[in-house]
ROTORPA-489282 format. One record per residue: residue number from 1; residue in one letter; x, y, z of N, C-alpha, C, CB in turn. Coordinates in Angstrom, 1 decimal. Atoms other than C-alpha are relative to their C-alpha. Last residue first. Glycine has a CB too. Layout:
[node NUM, "A", [X, Y, Z], [X, Y, Z], [X, Y, Z], [X, Y, Z]],
...
***
This chain:
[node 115, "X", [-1.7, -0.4, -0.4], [116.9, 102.4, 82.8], [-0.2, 1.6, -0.2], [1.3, -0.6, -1.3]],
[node 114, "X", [-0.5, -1.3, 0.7], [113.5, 101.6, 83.5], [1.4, 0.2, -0.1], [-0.5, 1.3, 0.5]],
[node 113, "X", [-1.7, 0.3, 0.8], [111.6, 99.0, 85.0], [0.0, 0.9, -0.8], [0.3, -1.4, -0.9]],
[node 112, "X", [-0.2, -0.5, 1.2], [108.7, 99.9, 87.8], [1.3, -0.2, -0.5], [-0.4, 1.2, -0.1]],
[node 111, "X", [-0.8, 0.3, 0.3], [107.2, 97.9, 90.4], [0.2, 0.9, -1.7], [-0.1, -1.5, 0.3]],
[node 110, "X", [-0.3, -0.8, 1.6], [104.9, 99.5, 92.4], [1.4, -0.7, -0.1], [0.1, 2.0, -0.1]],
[node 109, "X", [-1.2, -0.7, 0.0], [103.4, 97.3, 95.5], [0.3, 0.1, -1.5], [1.1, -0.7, 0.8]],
[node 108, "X", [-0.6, 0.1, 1.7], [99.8, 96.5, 95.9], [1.1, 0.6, 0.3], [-0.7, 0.7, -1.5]],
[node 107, "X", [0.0, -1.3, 0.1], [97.4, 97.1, 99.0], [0.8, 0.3, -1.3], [0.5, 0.7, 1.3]],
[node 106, "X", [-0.5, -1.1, -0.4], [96.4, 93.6, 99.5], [-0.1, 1.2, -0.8], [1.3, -0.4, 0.3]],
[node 105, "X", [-1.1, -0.3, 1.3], [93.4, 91.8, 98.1], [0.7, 0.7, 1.7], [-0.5, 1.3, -2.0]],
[node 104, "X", [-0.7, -0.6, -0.9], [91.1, 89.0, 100.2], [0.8, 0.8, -0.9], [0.8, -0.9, 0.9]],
[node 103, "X", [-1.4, -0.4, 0.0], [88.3, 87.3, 98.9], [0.7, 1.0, 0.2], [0.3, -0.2, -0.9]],
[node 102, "X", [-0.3, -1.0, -0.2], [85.5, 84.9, 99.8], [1.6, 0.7, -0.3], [-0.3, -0.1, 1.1]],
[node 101, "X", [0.1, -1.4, 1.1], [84.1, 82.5, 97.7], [0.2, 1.5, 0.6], [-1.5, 0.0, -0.7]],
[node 100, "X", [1.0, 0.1, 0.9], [86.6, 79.8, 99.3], [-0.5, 1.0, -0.6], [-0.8, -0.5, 0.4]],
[node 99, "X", [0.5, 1.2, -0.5], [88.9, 81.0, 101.1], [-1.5, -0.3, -0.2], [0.3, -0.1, 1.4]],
[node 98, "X", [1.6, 0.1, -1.1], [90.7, 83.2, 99.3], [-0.2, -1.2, 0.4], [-1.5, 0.3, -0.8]],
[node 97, "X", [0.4, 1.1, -0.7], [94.0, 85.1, 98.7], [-1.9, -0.3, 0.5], [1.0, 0.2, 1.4]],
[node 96, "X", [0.9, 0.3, -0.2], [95.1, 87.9, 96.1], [-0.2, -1.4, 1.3], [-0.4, -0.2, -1.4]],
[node 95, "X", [0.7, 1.7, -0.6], [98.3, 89.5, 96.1], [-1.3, 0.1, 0.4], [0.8, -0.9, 1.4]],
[node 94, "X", [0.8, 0.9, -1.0], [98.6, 92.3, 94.1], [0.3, -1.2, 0.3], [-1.1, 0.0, -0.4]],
[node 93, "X", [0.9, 1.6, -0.1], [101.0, 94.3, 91.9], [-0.4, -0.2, 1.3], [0.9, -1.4, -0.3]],
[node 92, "X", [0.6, 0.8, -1.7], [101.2, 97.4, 91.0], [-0.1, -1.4, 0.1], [-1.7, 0.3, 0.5]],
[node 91, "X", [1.3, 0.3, -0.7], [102.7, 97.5, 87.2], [-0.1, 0.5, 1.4], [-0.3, -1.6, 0.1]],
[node 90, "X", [0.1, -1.2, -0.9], [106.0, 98.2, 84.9], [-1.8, -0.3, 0.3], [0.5, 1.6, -0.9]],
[node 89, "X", [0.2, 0.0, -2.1], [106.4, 94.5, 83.9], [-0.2, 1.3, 0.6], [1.5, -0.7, 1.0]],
[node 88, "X", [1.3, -0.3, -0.2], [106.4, 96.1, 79.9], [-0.5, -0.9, 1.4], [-0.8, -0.3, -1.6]],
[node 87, "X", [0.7, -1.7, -0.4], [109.7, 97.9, 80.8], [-1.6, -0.8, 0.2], [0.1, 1.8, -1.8]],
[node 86, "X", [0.1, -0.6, 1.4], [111.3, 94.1, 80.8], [-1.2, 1.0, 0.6], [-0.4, -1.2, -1.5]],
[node 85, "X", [0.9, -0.8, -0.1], [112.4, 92.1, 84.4], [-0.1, 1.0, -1.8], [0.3, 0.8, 1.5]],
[node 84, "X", [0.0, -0.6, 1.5], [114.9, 89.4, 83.4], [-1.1, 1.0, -0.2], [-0.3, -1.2, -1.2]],
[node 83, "X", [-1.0, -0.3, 0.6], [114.1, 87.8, 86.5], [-0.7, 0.7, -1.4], [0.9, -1.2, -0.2]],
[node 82, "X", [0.1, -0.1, 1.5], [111.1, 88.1, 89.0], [1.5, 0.1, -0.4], [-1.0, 1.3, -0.5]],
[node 81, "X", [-1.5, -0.4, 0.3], [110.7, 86.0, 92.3], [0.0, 0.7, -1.6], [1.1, -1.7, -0.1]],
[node 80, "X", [-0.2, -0.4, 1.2], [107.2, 86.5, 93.5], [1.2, 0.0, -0.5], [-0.5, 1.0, -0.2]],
[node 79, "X", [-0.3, -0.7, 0.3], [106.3, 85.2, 97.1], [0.4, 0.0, -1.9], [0.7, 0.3, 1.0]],
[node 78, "X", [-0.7, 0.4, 1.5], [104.3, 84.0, 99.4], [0.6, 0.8, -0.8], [-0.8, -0.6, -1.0]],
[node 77, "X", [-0.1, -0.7, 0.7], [104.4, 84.4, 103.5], [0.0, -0.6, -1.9], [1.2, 0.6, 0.7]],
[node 76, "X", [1.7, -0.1, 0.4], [102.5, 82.8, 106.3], [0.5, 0.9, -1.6], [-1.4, 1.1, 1.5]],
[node 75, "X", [0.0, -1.7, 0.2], [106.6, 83.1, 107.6], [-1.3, 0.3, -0.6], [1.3, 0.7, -1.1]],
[node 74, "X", [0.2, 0.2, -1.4], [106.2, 78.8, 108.7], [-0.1, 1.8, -0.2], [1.5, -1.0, 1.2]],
[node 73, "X", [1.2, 0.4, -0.8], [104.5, 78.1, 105.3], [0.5, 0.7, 1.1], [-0.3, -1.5, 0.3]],
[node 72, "X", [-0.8, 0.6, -1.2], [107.2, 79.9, 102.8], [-0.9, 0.0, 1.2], [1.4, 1.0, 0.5]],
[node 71, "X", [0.7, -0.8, -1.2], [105.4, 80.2, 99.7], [1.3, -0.6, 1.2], [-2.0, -0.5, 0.4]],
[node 70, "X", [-0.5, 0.9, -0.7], [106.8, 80.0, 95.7], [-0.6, 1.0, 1.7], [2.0, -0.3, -0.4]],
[node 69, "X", [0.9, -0.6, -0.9], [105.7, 82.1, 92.9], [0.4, -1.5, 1.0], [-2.0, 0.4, -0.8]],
[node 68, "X", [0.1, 1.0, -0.8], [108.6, 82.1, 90.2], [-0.4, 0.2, 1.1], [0.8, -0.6, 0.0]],
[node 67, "X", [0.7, 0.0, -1.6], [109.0, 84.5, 87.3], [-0.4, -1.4, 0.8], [-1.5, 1.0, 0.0]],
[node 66, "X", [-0.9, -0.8, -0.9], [111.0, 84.0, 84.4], [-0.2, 0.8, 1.4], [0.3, 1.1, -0.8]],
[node 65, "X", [-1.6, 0.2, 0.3], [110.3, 81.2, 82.6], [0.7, 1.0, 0.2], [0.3, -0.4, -1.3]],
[node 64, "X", [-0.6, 1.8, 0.3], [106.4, 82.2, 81.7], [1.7, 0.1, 0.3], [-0.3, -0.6, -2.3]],
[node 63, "X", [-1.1, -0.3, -1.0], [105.8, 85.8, 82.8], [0.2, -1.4, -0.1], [-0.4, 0.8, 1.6]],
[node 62, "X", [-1.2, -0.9, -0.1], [104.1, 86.6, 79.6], [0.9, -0.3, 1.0], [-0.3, 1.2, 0.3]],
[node 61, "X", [-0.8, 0.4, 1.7], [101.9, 83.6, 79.2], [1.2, 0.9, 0.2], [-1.0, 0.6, -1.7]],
[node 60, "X", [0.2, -0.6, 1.7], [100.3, 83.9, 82.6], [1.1, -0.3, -0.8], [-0.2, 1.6, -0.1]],
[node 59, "X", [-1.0, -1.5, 0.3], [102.0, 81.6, 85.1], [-0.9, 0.6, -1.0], [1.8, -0.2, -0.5]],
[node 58, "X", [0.2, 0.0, 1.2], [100.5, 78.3, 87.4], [0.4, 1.9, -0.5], [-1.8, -0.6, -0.3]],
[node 57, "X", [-0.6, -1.4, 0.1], [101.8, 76.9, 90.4], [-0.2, -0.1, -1.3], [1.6, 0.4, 0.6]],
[node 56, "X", [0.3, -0.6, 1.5], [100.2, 74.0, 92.2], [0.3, 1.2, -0.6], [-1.2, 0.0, -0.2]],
[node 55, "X", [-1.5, -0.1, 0.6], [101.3, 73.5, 95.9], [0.1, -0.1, -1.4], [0.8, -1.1, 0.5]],
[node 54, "X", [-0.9, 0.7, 0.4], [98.2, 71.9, 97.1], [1.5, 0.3, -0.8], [-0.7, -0.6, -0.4]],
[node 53, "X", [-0.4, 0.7, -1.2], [97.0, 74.8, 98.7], [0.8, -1.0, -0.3], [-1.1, -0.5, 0.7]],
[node 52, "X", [1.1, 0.5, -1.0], [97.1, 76.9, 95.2], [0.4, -0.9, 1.3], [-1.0, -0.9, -0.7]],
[node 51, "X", [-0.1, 1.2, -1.2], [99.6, 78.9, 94.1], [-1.2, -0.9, 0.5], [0.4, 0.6, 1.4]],
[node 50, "X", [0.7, 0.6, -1.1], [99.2, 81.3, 91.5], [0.3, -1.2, 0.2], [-1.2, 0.1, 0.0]],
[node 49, "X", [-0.5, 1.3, -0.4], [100.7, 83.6, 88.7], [-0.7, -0.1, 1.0], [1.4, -0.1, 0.3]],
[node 48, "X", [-0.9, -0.2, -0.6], [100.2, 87.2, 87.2], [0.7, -1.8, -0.2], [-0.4, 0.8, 1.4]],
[node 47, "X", [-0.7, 0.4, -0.6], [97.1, 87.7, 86.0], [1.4, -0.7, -0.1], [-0.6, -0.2, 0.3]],
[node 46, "X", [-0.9, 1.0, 0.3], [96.2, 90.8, 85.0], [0.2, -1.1, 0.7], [1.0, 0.5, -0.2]],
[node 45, "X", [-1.3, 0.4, -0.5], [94.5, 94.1, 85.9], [0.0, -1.3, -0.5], [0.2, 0.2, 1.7]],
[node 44, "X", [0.7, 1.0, -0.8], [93.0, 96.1, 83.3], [1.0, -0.9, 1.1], [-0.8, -1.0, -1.0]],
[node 43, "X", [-0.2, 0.8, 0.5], [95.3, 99.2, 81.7], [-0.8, -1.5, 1.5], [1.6, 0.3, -0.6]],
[node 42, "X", [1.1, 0.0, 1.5], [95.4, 102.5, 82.1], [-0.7, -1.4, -0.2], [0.9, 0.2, -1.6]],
[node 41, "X", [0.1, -1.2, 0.2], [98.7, 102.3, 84.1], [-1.2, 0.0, -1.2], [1.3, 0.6, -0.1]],
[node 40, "X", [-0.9, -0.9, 0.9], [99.5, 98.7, 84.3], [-1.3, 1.7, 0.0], [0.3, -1.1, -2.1]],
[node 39, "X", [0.3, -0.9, 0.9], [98.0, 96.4, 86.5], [0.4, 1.4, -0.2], [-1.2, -0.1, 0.0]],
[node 38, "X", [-0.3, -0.8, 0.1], [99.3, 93.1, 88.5], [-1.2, 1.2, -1.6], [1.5, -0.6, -0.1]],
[node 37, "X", [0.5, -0.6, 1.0], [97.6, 90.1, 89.8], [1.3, 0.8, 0.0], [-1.4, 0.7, 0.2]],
[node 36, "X", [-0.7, -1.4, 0.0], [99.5, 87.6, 92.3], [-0.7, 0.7, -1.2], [1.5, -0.1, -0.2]],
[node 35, "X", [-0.1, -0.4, 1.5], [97.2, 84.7, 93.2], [0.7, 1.5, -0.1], [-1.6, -0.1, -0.7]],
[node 34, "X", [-0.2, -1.0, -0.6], [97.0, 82.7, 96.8], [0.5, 0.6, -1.7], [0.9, 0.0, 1.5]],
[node 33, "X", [-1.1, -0.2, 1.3], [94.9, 79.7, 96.3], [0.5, 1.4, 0.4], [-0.8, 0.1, -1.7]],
[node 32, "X", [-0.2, 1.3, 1.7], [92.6, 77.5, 98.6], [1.3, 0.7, -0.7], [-1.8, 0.2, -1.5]],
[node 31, "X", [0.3, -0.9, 0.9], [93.6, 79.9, 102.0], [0.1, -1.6, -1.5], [1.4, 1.7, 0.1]],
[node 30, "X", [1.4, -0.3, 0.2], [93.7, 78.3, 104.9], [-0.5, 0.7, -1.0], [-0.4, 0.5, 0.9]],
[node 29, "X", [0.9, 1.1, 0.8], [96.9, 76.8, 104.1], [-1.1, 0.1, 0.3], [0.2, -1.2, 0.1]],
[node 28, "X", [0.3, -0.4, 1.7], [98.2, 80.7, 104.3], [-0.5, -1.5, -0.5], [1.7, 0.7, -1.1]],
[node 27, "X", [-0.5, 1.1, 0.7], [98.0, 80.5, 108.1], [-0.5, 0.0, -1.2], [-0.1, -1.2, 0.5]],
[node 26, "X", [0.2, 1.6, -0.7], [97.3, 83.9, 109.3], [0.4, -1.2, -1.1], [-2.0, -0.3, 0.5]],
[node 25, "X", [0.3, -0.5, -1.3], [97.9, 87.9, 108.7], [-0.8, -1.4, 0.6], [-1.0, 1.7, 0.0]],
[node 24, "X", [1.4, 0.1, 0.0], [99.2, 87.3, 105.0], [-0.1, -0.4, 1.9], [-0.6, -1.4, -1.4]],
[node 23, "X", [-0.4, 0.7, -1.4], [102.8, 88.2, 104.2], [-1.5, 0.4, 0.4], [1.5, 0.7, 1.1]],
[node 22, "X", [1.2, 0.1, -0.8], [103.0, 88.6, 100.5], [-0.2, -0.2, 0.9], [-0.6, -0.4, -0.1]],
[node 21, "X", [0.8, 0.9, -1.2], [106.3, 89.1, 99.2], [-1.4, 0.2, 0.0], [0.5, 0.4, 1.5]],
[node 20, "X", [1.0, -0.8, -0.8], [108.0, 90.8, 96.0], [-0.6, -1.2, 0.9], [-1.3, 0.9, -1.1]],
[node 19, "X", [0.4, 1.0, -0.5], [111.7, 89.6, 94.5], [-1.2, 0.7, 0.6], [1.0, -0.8, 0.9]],
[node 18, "X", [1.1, -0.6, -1.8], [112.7, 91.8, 92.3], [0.0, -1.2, 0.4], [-1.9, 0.8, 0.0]],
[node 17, "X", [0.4, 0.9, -1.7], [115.6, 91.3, 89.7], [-0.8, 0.5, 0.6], [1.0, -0.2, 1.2]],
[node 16, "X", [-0.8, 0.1, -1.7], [117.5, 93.1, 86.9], [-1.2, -1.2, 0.1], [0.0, 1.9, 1.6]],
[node 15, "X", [-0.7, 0.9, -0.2], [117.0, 93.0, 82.5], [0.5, -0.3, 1.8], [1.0, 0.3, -0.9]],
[node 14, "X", [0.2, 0.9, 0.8], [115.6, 96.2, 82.4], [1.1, -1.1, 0.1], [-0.2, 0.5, -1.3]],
[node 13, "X", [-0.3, 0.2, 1.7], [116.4, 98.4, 85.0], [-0.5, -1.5, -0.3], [1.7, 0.1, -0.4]],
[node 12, "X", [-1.6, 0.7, 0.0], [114.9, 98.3, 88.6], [0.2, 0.3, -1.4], [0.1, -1.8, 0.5]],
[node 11, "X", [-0.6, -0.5, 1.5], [113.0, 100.7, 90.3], [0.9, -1.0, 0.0], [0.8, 1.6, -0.1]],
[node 10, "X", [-1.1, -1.1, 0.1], [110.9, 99.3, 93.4], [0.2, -0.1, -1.2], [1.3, -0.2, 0.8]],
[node 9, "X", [0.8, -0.4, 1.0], [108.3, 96.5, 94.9], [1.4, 1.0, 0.0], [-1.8, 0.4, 0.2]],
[node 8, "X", [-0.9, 0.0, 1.1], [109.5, 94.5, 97.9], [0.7, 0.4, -1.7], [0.0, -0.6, 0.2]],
[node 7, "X", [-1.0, -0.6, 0.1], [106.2, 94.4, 99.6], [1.1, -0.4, -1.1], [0.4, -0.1, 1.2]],
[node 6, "X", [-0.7, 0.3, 1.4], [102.8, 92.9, 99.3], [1.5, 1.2, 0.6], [-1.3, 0.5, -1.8]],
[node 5, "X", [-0.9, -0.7, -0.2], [100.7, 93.0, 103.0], [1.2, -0.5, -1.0], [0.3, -0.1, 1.4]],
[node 4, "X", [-1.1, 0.2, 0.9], [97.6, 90.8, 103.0], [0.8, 1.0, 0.1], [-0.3, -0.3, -1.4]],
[node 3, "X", [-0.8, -1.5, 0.3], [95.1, 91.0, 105.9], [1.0, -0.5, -0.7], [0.5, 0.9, 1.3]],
[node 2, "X", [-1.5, 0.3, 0.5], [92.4, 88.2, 106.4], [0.9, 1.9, -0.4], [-0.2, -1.3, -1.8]],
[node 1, "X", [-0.3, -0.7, 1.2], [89.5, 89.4, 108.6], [1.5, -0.3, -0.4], [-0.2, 1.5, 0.1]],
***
């Protein structure tokens, strides 16, 4: 059983910084794609951004050019860099991972922007 584990989640003002992890409970190139959702209060969940094995990185529209999903192989870990955070990034977010048509969520970390 894969186990995901999302951290680094918190209050930041508009315009700051997160950085959120994923630290997945075996080798993450066994995994085709590892995908970050998020969802808003009310509101469906989203995606985010993703990795695939080959090192392919794709962004919803919104987080274009200011988020950046990058993994670190030997820490099984991926992660989420966000700038220029804005109120409407207030979410949970998820990491997704599968292998093939099976799939894996973590538990989600709260990120909320506010001054």
């Amino acid at each position: 059983q894969v186990q995901l584990v999302e951290s680094g989640g918190g209050l930041v003002q508009p315009g700051g910084s997160l950085k959120l992890s994923c630290a997945a409970s075996q080798n993450i190139f066994n995994f085709n794609s590892v995908v970050w959702y998020r969802q808003a209060p009310g509101k469906e969940r989203d995606f985010v951004a993703s990795i695939n094995v080959g090192g392919r990185t794709d962004y919803g529209d919104s987080v274009k050019g200011r988020f950046t999903i990058s993994r670190d192989n030997l820490k099984n870990t991926v992660y989420l860099q966000m700038i220029n955070l804005k109120p409407e990034d207030t979410a949970v977010y998820y990491c997704r991972a599968n292998i093939v048509s099976k799939y894996f969520w973590g538990q989600g970390t709260q990120v909320t922007v506010s001054s």
